[in-house]
NUTORDREN-973100 format. One record per atom (N, C-alpha, C, CB): residue in three letters; x, y, z. Coordinates in pm, whole numbers, plus 50000, padded with zeros to 5 digits. Glycine has a CB too. Layout:
<pts>
alaXYZ
...
</pts>
This chain:
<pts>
unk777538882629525
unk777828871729618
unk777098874229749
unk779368870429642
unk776708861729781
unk775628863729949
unk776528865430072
unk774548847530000
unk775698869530113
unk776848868530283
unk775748862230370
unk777518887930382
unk776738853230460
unk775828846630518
unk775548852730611
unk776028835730543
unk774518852730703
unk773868860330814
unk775038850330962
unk771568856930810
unk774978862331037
unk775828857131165
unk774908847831244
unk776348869931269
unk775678840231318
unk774528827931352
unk773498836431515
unk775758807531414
unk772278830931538
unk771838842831621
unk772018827331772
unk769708853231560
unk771378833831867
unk771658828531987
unk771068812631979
unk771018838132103
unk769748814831929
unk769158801031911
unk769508786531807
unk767968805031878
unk770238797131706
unk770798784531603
unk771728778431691
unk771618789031448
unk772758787431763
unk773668780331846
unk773488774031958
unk774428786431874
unk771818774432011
unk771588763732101
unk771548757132036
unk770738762332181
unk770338755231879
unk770478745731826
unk771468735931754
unk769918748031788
unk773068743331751
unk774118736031686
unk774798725131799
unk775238747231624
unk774608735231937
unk774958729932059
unk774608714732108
unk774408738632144
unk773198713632065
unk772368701832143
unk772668692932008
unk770388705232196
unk772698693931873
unk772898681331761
unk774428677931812
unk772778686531563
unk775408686831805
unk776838682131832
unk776608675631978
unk778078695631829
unk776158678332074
unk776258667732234
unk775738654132206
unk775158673732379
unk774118659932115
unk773918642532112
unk774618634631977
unk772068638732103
unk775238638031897
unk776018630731826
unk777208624031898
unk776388638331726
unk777488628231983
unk778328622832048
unk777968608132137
unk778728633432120
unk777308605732148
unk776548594532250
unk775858583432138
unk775088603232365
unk776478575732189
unk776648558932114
unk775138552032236
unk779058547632160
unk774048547832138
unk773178539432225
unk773248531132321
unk772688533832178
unk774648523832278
unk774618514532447
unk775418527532534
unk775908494132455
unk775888533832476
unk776188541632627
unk775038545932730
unk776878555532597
unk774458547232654
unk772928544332785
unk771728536932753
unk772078558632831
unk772498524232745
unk771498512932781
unk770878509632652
unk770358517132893
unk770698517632534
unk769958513832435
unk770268502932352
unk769818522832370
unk769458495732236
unk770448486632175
unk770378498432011
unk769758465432165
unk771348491931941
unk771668497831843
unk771098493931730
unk772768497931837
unk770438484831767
unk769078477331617
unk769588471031529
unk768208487931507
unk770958470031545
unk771588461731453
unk771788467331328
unk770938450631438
unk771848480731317
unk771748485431145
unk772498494831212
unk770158490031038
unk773088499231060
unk774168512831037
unk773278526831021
unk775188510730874
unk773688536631136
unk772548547231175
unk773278559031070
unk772418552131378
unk772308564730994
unk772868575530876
unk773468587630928
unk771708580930778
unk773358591031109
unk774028602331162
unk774298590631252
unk773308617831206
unk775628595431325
unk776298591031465
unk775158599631587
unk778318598131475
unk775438588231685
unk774378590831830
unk773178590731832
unk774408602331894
unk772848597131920
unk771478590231916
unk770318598831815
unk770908589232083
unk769068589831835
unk768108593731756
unk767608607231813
unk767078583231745
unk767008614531818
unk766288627731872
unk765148623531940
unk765838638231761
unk763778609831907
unk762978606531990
unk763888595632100
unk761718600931909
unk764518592932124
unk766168584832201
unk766648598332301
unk767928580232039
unk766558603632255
unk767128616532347
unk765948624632447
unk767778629132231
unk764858624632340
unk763598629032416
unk763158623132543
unk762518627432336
unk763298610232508
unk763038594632588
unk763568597332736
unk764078579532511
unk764508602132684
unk765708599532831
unk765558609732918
unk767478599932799
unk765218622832867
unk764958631932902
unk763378635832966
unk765408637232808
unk763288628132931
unk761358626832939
unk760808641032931
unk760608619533112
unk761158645332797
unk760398656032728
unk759728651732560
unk761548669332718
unk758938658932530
unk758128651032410
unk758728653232295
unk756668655032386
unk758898645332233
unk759828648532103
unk759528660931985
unk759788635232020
unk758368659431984
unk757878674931875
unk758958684631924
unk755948683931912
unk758848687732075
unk759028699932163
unk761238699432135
unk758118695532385
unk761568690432167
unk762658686532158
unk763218690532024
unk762648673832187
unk762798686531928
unk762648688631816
unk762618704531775
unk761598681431789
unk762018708631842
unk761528721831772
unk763238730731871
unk759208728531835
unk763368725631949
unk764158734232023
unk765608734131950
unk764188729432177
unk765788718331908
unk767208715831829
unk766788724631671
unk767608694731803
unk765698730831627
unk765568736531533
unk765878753431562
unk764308732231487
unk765858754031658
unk765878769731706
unk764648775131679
unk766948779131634
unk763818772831687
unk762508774931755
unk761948783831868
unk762288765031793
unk761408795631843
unk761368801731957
unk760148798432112
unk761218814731893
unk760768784932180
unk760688784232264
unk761588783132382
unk760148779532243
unk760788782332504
unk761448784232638
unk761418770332757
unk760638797632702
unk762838768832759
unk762788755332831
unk762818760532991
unk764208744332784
unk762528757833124
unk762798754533243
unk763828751333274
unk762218747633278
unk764318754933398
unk765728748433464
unk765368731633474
unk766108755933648
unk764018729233539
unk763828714633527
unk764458710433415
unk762448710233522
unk763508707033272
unk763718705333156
unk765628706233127
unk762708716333087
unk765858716633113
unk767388722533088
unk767808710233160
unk767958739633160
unk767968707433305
unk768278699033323
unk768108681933299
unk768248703333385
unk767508677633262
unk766748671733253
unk767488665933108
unk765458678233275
unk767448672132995
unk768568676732897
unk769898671332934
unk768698692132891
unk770048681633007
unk771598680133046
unk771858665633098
unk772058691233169
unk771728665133192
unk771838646033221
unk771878636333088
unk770238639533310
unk770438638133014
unk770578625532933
unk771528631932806
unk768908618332881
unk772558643232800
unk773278641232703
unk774618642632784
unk772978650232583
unk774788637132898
unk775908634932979
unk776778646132980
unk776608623532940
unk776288661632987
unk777248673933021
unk778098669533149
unk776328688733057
unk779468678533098
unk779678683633235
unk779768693233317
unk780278681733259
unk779928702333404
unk779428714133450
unk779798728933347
unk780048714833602
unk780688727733281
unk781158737133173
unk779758734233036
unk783128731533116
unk779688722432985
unk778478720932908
unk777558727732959
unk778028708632892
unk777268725933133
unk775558727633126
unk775618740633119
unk774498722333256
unk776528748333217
unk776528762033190
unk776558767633019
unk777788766833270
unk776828762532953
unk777058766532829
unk775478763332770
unk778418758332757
unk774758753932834
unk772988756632778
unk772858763532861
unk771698745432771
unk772228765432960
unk771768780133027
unk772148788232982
unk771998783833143
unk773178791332940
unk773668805432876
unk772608807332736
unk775598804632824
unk772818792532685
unk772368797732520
unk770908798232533
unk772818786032376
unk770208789532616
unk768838789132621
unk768398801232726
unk768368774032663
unk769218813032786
unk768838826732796
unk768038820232973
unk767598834632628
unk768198808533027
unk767778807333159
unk768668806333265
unk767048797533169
unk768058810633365
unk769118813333486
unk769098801933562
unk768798825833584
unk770728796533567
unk771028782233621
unk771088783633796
unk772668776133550
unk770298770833821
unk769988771133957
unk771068770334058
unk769138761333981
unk771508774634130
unk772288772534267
unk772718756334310
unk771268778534389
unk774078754834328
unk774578740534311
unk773538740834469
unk776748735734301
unk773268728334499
unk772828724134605
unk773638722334756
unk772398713834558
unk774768717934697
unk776398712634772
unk777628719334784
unk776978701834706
unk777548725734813
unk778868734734779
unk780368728334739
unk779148743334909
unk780768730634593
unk781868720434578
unk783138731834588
unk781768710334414
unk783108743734707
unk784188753634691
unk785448747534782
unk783638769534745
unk785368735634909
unk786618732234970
unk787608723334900
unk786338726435088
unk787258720434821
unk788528712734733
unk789468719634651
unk788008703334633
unk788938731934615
unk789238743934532
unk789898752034614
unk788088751034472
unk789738753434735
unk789938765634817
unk791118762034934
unk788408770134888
unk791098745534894
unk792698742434968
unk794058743834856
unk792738723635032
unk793498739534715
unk794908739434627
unk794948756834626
unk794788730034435
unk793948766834600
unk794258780334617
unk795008783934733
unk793138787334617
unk794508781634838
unk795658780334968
unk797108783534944
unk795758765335023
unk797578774834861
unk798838769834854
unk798768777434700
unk799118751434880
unk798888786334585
unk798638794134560
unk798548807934662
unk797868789434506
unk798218810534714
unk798128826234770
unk799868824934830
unk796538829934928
unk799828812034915
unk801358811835025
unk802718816534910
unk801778790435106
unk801958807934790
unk803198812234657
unk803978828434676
unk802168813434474
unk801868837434648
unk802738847134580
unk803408858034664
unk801958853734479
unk803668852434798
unk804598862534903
unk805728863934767
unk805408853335095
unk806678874234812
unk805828886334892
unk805078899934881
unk806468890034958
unk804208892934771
unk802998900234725
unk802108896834791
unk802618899234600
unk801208904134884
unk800118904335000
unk798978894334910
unk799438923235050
unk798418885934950
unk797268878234903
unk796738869834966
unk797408872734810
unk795168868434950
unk794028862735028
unk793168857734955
unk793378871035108
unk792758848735063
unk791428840634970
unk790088842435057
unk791708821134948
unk789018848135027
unk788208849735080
unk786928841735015
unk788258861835095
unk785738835235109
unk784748825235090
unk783438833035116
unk784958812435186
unk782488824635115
unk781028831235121
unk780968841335249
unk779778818735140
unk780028851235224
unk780088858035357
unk781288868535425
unk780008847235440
unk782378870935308
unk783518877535306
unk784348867035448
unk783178896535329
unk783708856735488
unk785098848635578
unk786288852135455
unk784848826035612
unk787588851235573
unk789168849835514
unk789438832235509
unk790528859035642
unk789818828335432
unk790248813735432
unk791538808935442
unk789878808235328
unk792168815835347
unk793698813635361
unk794328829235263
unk794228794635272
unk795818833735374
unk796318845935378
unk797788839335369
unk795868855735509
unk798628851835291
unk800198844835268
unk800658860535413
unk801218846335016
unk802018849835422
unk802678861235555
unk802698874535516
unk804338858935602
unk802818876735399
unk802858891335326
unk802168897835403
unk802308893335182
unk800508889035358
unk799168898435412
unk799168903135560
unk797748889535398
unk799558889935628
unk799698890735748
unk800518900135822
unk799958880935772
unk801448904835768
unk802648910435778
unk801958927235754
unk803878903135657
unk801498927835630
unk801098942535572
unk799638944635671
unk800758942535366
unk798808936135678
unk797538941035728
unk797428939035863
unk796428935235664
unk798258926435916
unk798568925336062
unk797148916736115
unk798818942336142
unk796288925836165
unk795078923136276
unk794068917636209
unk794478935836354
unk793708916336064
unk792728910736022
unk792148898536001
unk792718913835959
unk794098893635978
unk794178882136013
unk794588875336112
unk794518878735954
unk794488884336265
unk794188874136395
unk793328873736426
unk794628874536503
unk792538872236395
unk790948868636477
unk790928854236501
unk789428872336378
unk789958854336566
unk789718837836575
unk788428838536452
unk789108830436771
unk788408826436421
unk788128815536290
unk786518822136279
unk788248793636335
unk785708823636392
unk784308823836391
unk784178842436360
unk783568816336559
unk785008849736394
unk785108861236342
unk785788866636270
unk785098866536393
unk786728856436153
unk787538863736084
unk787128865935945
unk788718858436092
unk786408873135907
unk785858880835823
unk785828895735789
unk784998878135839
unk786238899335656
unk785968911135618
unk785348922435676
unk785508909635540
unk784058916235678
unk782638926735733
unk782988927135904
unk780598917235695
unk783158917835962
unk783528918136117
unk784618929436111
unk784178902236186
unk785898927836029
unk787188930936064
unk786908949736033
unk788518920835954
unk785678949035888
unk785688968235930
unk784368973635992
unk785828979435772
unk783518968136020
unk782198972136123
unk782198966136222
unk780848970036082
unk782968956936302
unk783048954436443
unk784538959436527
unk782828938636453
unk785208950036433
unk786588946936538
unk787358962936534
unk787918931436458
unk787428969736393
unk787918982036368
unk787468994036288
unk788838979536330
unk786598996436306
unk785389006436234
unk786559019736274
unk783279006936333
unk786579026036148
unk787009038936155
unk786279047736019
unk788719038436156
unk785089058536120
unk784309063136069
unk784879075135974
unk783449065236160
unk785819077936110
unk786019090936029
unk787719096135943
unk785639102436152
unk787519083835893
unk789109076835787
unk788329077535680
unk789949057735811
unk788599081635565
unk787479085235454
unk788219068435353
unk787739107835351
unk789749069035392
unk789959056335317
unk789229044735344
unk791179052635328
unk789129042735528
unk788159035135551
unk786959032535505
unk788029036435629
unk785899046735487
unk784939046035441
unk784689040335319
unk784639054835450
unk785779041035193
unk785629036635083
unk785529022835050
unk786409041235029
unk786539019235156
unk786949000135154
unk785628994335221
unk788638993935277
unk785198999435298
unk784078993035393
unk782938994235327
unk783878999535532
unk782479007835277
unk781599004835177
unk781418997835028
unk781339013635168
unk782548996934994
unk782948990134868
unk782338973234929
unk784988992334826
unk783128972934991
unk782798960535052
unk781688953635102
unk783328960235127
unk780708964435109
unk779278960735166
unk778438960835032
unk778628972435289
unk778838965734926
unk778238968734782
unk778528951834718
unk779288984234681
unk779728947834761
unk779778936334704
unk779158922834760
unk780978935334688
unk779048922934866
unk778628917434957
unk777108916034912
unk778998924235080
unk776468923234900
unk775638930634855
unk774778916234692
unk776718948334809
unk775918921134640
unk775628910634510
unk775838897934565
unk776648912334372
unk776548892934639
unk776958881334687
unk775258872334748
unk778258885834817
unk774768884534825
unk773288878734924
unk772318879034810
unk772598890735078
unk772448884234733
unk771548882034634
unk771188867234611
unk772058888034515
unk772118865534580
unk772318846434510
unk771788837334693
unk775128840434440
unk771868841834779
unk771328836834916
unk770458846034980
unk772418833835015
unk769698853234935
unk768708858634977
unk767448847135041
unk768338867334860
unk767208854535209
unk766418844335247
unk767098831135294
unk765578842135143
unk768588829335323
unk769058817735377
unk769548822235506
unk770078810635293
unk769248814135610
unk769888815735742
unk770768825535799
unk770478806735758
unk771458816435763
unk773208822135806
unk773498836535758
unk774568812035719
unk772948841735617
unk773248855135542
unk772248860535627
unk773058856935365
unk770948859335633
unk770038870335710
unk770578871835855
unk768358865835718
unk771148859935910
unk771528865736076
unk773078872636049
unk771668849636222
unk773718872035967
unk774738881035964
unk774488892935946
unk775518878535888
unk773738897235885
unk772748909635810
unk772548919635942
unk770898902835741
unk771448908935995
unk770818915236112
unk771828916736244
unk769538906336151
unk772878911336237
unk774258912736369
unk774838925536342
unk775738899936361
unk775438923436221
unk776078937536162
unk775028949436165
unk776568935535996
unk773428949336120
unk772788960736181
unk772478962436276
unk772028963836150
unk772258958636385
unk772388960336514
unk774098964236581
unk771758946836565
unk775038960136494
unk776308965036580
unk776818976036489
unk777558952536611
unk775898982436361
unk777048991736305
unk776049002136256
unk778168984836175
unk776299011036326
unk775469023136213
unk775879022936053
unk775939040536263
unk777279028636011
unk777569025735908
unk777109014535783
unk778439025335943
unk777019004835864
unk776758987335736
unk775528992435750
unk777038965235788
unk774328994635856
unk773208998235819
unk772419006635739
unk772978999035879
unk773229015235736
unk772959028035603
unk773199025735483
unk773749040435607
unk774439017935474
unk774839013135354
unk774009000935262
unk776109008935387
unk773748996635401
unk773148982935343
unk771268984135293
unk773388969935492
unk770948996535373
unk769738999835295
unk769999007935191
unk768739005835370
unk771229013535158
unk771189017334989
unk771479012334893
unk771719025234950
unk771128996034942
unk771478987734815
unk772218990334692
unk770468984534768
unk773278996534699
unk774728995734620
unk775158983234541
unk775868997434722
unk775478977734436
unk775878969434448
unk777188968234328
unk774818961534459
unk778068962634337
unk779438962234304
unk779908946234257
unk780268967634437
unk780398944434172
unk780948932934129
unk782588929234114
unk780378932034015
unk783128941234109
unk784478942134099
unk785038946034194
unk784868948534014
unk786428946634207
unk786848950434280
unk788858949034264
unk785978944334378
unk789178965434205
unk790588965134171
unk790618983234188
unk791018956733994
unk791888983934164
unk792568995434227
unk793408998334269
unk792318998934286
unk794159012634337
unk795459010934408
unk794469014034600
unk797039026834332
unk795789013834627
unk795749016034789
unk797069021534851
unk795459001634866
unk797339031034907
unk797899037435027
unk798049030035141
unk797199047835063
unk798769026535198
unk799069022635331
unk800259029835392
unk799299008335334
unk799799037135506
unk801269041935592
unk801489030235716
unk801049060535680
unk802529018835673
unk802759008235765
unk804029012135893
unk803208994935665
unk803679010335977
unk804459013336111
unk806089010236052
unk803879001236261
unk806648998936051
unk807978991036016
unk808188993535868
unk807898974136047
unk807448993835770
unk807978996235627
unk807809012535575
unk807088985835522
unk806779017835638
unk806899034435605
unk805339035235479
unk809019039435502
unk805299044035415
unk804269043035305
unk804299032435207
unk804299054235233
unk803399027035153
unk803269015035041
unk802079016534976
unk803279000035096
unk802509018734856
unk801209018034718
unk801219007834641
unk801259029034603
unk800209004134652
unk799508990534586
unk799128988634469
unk798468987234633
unk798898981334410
unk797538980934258
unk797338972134288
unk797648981234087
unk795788964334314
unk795368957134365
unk794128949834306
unk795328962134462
unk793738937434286
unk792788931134209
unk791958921034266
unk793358926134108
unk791088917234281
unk790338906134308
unk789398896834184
unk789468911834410
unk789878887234193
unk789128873834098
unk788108864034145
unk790158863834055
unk787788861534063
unk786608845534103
unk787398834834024
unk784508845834021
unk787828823034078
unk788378817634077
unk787598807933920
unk788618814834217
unk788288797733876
unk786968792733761
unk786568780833828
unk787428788433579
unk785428777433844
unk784708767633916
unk784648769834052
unk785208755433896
unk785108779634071
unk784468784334211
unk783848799334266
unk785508781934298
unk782398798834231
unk782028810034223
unk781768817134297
unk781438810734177
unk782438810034486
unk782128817734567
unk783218821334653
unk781148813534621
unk784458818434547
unk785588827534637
unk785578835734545
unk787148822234683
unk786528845734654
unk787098856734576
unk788898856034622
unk786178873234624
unk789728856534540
unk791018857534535
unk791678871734517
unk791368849234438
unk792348878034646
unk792518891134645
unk794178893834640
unk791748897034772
unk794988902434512
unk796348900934521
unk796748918234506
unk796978889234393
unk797868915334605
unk798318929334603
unk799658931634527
unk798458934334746
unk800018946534422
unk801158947734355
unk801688954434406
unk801218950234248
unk803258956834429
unk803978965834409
unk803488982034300
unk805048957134364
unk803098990534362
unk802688999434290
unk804039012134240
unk801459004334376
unk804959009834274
unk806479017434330
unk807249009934350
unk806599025134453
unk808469017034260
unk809729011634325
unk810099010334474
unk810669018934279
unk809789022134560
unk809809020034697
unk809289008834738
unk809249028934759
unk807939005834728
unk806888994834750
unk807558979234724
unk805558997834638
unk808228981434642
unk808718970934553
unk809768964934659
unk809398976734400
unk810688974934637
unk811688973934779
unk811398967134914
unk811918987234829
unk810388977134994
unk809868970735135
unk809548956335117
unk808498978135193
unk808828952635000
unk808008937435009
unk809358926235047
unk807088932334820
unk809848930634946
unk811398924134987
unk812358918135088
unk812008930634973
unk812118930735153
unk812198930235284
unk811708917235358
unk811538941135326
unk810288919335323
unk809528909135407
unk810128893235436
unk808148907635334
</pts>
């Protein structure tokens, strides 16, 4: 008895793009239907090419799994005339192995107010929402309560990177050192994706001019994607508190990060309580 071979990356672009355009009925974009009964549902493949304004051989060869290479143009281009929506398109870039371009618009404030209200939830477990550039966006009293000063700043400096290389740099706190550099590692991956934009290079250049530390760090290009763990805190009013602690990317928003703190101890457990 045969076994069938596992499907490889390209058949599944190619299963990907017949199932999208089967889905699409000719007048849904504008076409007429010729008046005859079509032997597959949706559209034709030179109908799809059309719309796309790529040449049908090429089209063709790609829904065959064919080893060629489409463009973000093209990809897109695709994507439109088989009416994806942002989960689809990402799902061709993925299969067609190309790297999807940078939204133009940032669609993170619509996302980053219902999270808002989310973080206020999970008092009184410490949690934050942090945006491009490590800004803080929205903090529950917990945080406020456990971390205190990070979150008073005013609006134009309340950020991560400000809050441990300007406002409170403590060099020679080795816990410090870990969080601050952790933090510049991630940061790190973050400028990648804005390398060469404004606002990231003059932050760059503020923080090296005001911090020895971010400057050393930041020329050893470190870079970090995660970010979980416990934490120690000796708090003035609650006494010691251990954490386990995690940070997420939210789904459809790829430029927050959502930061929540646990009870790591029964003690711990206790104080929050308190709060």
């Amino acid at each position: 008895m045969g076994v069938t071979p596992p499907p490889t990356r390209r058949s599944e672009l190619a299963a990907f793009l017949r199932s999208r355009r089967a889905r699409i009925r000719p007048e849904d974009v504008g076409l007429p239907d010729g008046g005859t009964r079509r032997r597959t549902p949706g559209l034709r493949r030179e109908e799809l090419a059309a719309l796309a304004g790529v040449g049908v051989s090429w089209y063709t060869w790609l829904e065959q799994g064919r080893d060629i290479n489409a463009s973000p143009q093209v990809l897109d281009a695709i994507a439109r005339a088989l009416r994806l929506d942002d989960a689809e398109r990402g799902t061709l870039y993925a299969l067609a192995r190309t790297e999807m371009p940078l939204a133009t618009e940032p669609s993170d404030d619509a996302v980053a107010v219902e999270l808002a209200q989310l973080v206020d939830a999970m008092h009184p477990h410490p949690a934050y929402l942090i945006g491009p550039m490590t800004r803080i966006l929205a903090w529950n009293d917990a945080a406020s309560r456990i971390f205190g000063e990070a979150f008073d700043q005013p609006a134009e400096s309340r950020s991560l990177l400000h809050w441990f290389f300007v406002h409170r740099p403590d060099p020679q706190n080795p816990l410090w050192e870990s969080t601050a550099r952790g933090t510049v590692a991630r940061f790190r991956a973050e400028h990648a994706r804005h390398a060469g934009e404004h606002d990231y290079e003059q932050l760059v250049e503020s923080l090296r001019a005001r911090s020895e530390p971010f400057a050393r760090w930041w020329d050893s290009r470190d870079v970090l994607d995660v970010q979980r763990g416990t934490k120690t805190i000796d708090h003035p009013q609650l006494g010691r508190l251990f954490f386990l602690h995690a940070q997420t990317i939210p789904t459809g928003a790829p430029e927050l990060r959502l930061t929540v703190y646990g009870p790591g101890d029964d003690a711990t457990r206790r104080a929050l309580a308190r709060l």
